[in-house]
N, C-alpha and C positions, 0 to 999 in steps of 0.2 A: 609840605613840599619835600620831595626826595634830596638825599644829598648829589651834587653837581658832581659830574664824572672825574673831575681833576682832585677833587677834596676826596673822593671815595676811593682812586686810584692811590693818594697820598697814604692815607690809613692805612691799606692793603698793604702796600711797600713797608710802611712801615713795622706792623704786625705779622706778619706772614714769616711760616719759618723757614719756605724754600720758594723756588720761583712756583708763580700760578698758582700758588695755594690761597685760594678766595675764603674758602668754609670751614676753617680750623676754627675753634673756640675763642683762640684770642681775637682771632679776625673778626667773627661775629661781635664780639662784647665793643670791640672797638666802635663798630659800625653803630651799635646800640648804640652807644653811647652819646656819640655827635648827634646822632637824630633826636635824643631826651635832653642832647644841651640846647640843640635849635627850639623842639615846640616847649620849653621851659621858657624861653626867651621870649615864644609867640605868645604864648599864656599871662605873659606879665604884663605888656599892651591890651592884649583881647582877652579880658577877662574873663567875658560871656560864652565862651567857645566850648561848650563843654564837650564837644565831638571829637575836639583835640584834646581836650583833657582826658577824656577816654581811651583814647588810642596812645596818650604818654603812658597812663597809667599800662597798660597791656602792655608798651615797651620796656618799662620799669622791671614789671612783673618776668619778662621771657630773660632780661640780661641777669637779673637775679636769678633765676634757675641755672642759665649758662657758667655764671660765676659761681656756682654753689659746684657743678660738676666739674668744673676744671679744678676745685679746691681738694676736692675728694681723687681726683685723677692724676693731678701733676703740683703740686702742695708749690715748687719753686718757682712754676711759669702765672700760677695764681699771684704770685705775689708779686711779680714783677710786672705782670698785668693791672692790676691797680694800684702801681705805685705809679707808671708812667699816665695811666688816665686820673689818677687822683681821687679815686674812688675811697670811700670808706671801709674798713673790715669790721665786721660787728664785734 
């Protein structure tokens, strides 16, 4: 399931570094993010699901590359980027 307009709008606002800016790096990893915290959540009920556990894994995989290039690009907004999503740094 996609995330709900008001929780998607919420992230945006709160990630974005100026008005309307939907597709910045951090905005993305954001968005990532909530969506890998929902089907983690659906995975832990529905075990069996492996279509979802497919498409988390694919999600995983695109926020780590996004998080790899904002680390190489902008070293201060990486870090402040996963300190407020609580993300680990290798």
């Amino acid at each position: 399931m996609a995330l709900d307009s008001a929780k998607k709008l919420e992230i945006i606002n709160e990630f974005a570094k100026k008005d309307g800016d939907t597709g910045s790096t951090e905005v993305q990893i954001a968005l990532l993010s909530e969506r890998i915290k929902y089907l983690t959540e659906h995975l832990k009920i529905n075990k069996k699901d492996h279509s979802s556990r497919l498409g988390l894994l694919k999600l995983v995989g695109q926020r780590k590359r996004l998080l790899r290039y904002l680390k190489r690009k902008d070293l201060e907004s990486y870090a402040q980027t996963i300190s407020k999503l609580s993300i680990r740094d290798k």
